[in-house]
N, C-alpha and C positions, 0 to 999 in steps of 0.2 A: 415254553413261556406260559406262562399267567392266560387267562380269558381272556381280560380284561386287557392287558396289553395287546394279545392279537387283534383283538376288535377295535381298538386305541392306532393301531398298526392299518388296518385293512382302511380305517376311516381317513386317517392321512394320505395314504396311497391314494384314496378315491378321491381328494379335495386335488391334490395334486395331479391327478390326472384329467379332472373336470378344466382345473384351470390350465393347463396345458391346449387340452381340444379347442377350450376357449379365445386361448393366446393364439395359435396358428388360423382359427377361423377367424378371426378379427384384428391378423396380425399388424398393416399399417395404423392401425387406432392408438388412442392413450388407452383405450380397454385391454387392448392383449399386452402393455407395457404395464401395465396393476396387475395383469395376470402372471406373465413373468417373472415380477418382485416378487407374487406369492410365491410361486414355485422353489426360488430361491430361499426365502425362508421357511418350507415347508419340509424343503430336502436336509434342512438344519436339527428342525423339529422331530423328523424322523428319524435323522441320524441318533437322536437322543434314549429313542425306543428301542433302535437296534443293538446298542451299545451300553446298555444300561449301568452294569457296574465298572467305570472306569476311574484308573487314580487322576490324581490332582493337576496330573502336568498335562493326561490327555484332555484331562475337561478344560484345562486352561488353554489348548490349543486348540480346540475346537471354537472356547469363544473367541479367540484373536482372531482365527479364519472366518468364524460367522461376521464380525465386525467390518474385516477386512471386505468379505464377500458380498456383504450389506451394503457397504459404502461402494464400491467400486458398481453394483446393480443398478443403485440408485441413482449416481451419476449420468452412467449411458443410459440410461433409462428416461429421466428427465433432460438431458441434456439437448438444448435448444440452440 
């Protein structure tokens, strides 16, 4: 890989891990429930890095799952 992709790479992993430690140490809050959503679409993002050259129908199932993934987080997530 690229420089620039690893370091693109390392940087995700570490947002994704910050909010991870975040979410479990303030887990009954609406803070670790934002932190969680991140996670969820950060695991997306990075999937995009690792994956880089992919044809049409995987990228198009990636975004049906990230939608799919998205909505169903946000849901339990907010849900009151």
């Amino acid at each position: 890989m690229e420089k620039k992709k690893v370091t693109h790479l390392v940087y995700n992993l570490l947002v994704i891990l910050t909010a991870l430690i975040m979410g479990i140490y303030h887990f009954p809050s609406t803070l670790s429930q934002f932190a969680f959503l991140i996670i969820g679409i950060g695991i997306f993002f990075t999937l995009e890095l690792i994956i880089p050259k992919a044809k049409r129908n995987l990228k198009l199932g990636f975004t049906i799952s990230f939608l799919i993934t998205f909505s169903l987080l946000f849901v339990i997530t907010f849900w009151n």
